[in-house]
C-alpha positions as a printed NumPy array, in Angstrom:
array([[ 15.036,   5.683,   4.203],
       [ 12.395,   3.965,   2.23 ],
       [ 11.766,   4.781,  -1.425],
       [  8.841,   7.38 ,  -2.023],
       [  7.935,   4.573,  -5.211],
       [  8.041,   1.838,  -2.43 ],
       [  5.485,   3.923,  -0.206],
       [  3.186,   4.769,  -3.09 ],
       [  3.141,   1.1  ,  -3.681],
       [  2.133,  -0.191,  -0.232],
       [ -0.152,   2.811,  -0.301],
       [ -1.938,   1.235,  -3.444],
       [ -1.62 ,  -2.196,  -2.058],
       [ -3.586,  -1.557,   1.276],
       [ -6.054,  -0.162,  -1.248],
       [ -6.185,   3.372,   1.109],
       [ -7.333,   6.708,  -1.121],
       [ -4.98 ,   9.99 ,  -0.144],
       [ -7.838,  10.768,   1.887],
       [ -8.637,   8.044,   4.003],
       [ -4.95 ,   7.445,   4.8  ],
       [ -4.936,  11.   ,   5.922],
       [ -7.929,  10.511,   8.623],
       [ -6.138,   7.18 ,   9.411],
       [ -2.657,   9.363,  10.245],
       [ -4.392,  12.463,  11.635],
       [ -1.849,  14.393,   9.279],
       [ -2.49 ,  17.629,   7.114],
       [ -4.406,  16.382,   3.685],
       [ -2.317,  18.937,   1.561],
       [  0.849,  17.105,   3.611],
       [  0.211,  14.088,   2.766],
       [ -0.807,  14.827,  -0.762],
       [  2.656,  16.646,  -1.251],
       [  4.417,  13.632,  -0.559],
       [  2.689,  11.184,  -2.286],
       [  2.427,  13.28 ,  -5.256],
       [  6.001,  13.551,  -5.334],
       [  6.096,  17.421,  -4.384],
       [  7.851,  17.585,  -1.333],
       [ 10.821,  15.233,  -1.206],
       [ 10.901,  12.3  ,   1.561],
       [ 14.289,  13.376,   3.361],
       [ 12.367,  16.908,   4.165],
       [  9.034,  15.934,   5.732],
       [  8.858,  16.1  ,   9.708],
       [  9.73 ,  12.853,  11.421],
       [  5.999,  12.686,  12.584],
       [  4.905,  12.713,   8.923],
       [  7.461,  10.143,   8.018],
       [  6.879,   8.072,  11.176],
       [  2.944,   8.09 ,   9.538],
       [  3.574,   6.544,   6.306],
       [  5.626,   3.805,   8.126],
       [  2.467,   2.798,   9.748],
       [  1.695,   1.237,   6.645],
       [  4.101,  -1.449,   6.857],
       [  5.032,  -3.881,   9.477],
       [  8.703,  -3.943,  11.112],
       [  9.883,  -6.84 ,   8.909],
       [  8.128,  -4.977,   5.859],
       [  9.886,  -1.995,   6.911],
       [ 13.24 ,  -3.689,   6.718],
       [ 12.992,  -5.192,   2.985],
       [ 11.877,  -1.758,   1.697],
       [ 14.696,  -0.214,   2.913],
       [ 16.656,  -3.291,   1.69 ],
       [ 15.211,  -2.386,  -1.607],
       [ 17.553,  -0.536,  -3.623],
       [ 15.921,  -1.349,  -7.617],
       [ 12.255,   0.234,  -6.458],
       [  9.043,  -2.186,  -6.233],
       [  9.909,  -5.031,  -8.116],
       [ 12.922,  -6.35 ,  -6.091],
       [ 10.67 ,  -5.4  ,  -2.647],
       [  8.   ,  -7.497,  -3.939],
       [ 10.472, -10.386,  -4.52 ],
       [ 12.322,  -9.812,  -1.385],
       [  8.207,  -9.74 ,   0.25 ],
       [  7.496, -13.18 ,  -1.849],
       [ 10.431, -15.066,  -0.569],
       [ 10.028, -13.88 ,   3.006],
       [  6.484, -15.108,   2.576],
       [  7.874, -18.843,   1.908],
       [ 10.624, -18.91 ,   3.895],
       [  7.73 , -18.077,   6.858],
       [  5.363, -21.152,   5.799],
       [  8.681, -23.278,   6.154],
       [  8.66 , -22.458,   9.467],
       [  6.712, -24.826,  12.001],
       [  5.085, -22.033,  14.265],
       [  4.368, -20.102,  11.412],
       [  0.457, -18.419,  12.18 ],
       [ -1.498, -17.32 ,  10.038],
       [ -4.554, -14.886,  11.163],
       [ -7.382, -12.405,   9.794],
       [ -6.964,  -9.283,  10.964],
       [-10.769,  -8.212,  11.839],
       [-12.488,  -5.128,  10.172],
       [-11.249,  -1.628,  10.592],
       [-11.715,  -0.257,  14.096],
       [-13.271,   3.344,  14.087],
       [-13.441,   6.202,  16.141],
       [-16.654,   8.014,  17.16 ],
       [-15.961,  10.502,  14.499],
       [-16.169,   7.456,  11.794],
       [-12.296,   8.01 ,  11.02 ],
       [ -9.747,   4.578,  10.527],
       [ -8.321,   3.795,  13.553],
       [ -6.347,   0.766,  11.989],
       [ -5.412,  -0.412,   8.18 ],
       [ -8.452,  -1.902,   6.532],
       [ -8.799,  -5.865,   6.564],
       [ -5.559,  -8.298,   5.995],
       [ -3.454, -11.55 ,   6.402],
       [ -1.432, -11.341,   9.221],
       [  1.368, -14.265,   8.657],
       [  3.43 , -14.31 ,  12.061],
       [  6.183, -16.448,  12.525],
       [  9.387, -16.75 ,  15.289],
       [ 13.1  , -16.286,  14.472],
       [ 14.348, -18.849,  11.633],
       [ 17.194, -20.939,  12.553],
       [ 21.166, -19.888,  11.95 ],
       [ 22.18 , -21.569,   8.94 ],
       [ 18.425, -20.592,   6.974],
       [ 19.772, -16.941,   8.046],
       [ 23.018, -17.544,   6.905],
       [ 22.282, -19.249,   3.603],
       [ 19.893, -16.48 ,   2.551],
       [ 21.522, -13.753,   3.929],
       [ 24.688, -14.489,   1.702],
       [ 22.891, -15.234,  -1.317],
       [ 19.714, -12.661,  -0.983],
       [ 20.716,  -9.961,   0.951],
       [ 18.171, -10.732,   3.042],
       [ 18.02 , -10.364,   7.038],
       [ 15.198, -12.134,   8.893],
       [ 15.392, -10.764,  12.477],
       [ 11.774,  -9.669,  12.598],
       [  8.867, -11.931,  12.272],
       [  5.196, -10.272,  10.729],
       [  4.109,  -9.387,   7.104],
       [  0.12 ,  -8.217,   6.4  ],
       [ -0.861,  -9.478,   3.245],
       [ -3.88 ,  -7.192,   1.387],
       [ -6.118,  -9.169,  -0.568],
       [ -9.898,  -9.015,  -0.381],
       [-10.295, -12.879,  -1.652],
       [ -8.014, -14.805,   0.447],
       [ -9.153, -12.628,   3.285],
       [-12.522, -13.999,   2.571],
       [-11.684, -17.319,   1.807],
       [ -9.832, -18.076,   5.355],
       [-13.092, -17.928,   6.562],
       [-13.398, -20.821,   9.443],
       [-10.011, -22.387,   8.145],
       [ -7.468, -24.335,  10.189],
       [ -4.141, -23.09 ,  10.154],
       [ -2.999, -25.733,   7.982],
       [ -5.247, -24.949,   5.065],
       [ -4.413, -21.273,   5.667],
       [ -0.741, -22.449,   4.882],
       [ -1.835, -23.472,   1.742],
       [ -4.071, -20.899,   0.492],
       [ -1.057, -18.122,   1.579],
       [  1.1  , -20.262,  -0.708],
       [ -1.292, -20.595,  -3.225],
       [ -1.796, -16.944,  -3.213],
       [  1.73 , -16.633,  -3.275],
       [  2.014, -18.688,  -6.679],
       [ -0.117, -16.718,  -8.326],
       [  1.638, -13.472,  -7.836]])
């Protein structure tokens, strides 16, 4: 089970309000309020409500959160060296994700504008080295990356310079 901290975070980091991830998940406001707010504990929501808040992370994001046993700080490191370990990779691609797709009632249908880094399955031995010394498992391949500037600045880029903004971006963090 993911940390409610670790939730809260992404929650933050998509830059979604309580109330627009609640028309994005179709779930009870005071619900989802609950939870976020701490009120009602994670290991007693409905699976449905759960299965909701792990919308806002990919599979592989999924995986390092529950990986992360010290709260934020060691999921954002575990997120950073994923990141790198990706752009190592030679079919590493790097895409916008378009705006947010609404329905007719004006509600989010998808997670507002991000990086999407996609990459294939990294060979044995990178596994093995950083499995031992990380703790790290890299079986699944996509991480969204939330930040209005890059976002704007991959506009008409190759992939190559989006590489190197993504690891720009990732030095400044």
């Amino acid at each position: 089970m993911i940390k409610l901290e670790i939730i809260q975070y992404q929650l933050e980091n998509t830059g979604m309000s309580t109330y627009a991830f609640q028309k994005y998940s179709r779930l009870n406001y005071a619900s989802v309020n609950r939870v976020i707010n701490g009120i009602s504990p994670l290991d007693g929501v409905k699976i449905s409500t759960y299965e909701a808040f792990m919308k806002l992370f990919t599979e592989t994001e999924q995986n390092l959160a529950q990986k992360s046993n010290w709260g934020v700080d060691q999921y954002k490191a575990m997120y950073l060296e994923t990141l790198k370990l990706a752009l190592q990779s030679d079919d590493v691609k790097i895409y916008r994700s378009g705006g947010v797709t609404t329905n007719q009632k004006g509600e989010p249908m998808s997670l507002p504008a991000h990086i999407e880094v996609s990459w294939d399955y990294l060979d044995q031995k990178t596994i093995a080295k950083h499995t031992r010394e990380k703790g790290l498992s890299y079986y699944l391949n996509d991480i969204n990356i939330f930040d209005k500037e890059l976002y704007q600045n991959m506009d008409n880029c190759g992939q190559r310079d989006k590489r190197e903004l993504v690891k720009d971006w990732i030095d400044k963090q």
